[in-house]
C-alpha positions in Angstrom: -19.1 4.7 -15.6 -16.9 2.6 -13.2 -18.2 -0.1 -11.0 -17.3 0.4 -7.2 -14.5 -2.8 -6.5 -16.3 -5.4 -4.2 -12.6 -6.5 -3.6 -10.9 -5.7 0.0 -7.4 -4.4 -0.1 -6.2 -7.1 1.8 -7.7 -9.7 -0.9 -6.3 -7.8 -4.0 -2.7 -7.8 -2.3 -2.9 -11.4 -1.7 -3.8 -12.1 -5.4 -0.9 -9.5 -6.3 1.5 -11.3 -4.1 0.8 -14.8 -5.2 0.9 -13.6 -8.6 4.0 -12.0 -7.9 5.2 -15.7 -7.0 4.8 -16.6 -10.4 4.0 -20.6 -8.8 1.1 -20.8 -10.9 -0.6 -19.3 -14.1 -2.7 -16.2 -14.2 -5.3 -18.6 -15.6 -4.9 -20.9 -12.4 -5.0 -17.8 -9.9 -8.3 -16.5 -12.1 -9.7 -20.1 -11.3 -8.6 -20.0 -7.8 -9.9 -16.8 -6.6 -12.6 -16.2 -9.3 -12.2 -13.6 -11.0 -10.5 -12.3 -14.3 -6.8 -13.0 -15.3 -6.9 -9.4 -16.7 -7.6 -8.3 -13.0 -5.3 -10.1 -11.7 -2.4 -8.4 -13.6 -3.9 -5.2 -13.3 -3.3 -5.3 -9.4 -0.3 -6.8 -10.0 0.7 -4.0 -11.9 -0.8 -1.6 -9.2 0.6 -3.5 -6.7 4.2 -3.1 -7.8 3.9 0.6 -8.7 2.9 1.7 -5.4 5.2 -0.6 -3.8 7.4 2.0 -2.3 4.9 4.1 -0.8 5.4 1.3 2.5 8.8 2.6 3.0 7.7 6.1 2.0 5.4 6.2 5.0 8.2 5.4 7.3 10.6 8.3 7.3 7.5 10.9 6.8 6.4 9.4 9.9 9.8 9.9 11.3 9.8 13.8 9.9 6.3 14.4 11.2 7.3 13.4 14.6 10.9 15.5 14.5 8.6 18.3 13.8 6.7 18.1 16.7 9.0 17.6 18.7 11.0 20.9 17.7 7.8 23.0 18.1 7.1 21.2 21.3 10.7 22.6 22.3 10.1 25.7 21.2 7.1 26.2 22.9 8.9 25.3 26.2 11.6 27.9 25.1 8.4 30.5 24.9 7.0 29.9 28.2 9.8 29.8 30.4 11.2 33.3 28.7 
């Protein structure tokens, strides 16, 4: 059985990023923030591997509102015919 994280997003990507520095050790981030060096590269890891889903976002975003905004035209097309 897994154990729900007590961790907030915005605390594991501030580990992730200061790991990601590489300024100080995994043990010294461990000490720092308390918890396990193993952790700590396991968001890393997660961290960079879902990295481009920020810039993903973005342009399907963009899409979505293209979309809309051709069935919003067509549905003035419909009315005024």
């Amino acid at each position: 059985m897994g154990r729900k994280s007590i961790y907030s997003p915005e605390f594991k990507s501030k580990v992730a990023l200061e790991a990601l520095k590489e300024q100080k050790t995994l043990s010294e981030l461990a000490k720092e923030f308390s918890i396990s060096p193993e952790k700590i590269k396991q968001w890393k890891s997660e961290f960079v591997r879902n990295s481009s889903k920020v810039f993903q976002s973005e342009s399907n975003t963009d899409e979505q509102k293209l979309q809309i905004g051709r069935a919003s035209c067509r549905e003035r097309v419909l009315i005024r015919v």
